[in-house]
C-alpha positions in Angstrom: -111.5 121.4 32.2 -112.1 118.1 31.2 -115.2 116.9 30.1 -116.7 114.2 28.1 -120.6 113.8 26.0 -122.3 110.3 26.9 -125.0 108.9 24.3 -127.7 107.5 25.3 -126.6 104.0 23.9 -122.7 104.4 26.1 -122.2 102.2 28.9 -121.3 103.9 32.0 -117.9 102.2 32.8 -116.5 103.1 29.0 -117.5 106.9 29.9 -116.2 106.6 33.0 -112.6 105.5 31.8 -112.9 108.1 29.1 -112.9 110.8 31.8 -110.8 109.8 33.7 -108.1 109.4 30.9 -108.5 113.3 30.2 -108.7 114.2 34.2 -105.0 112.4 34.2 -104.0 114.2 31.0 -105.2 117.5 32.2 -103.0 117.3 35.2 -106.1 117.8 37.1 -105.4 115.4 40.0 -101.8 116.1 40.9 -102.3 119.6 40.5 -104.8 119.3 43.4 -102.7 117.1 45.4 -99.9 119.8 44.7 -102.1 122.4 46.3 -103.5 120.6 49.5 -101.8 122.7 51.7 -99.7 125.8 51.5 -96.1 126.1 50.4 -93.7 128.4 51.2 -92.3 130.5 48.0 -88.9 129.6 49.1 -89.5 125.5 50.0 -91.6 126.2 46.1 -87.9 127.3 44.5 -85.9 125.0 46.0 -88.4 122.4 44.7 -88.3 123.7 41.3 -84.5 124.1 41.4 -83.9 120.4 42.3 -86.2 119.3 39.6 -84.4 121.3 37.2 -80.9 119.4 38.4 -82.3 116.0 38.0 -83.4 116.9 34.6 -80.1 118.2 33.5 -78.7 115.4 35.2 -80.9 113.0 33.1 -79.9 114.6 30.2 -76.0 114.6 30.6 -76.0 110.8 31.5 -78.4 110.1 27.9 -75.3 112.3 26.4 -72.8 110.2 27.7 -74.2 106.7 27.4 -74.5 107.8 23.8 -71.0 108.8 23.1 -70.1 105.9 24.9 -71.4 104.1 22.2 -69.0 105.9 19.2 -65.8 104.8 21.3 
């Protein structure tokens, strides 16, 4: 949980930007938009499986372009 100690001599605007660059570290805002409504468990895979193609994806082309590069 993010969270954040203001002095008494802190300006309000600086402790406000400090919090909320930990809320979007923490993943706390997405994660909330992720759960806004419900989600089926099977709409939930097939998210998670094409995520995990476009990484793999990603990664082969960053192979590629590099041996590209030797030839």
């Amino acid at each position: 949980m993010p969270g954040i100690k203001v002095d008494s001599d802190d300006v309000f605007e600086n402790a406000l930007k400090r919090f909320r660059k930990q809320v979007e570290r923490a993943g706390v805002v997405s994660e909330c938009r992720r759960r806004e409504a419900y989600e089926k468990p099977s709409i939930a895979s097939k998210r998670k499986e094409a995520a995990a193609r476009k990484r793999l994806m990603k990664r082969l082309s960053r192979i590629r372009r590099r041996e590209a590069r030797y030839f």
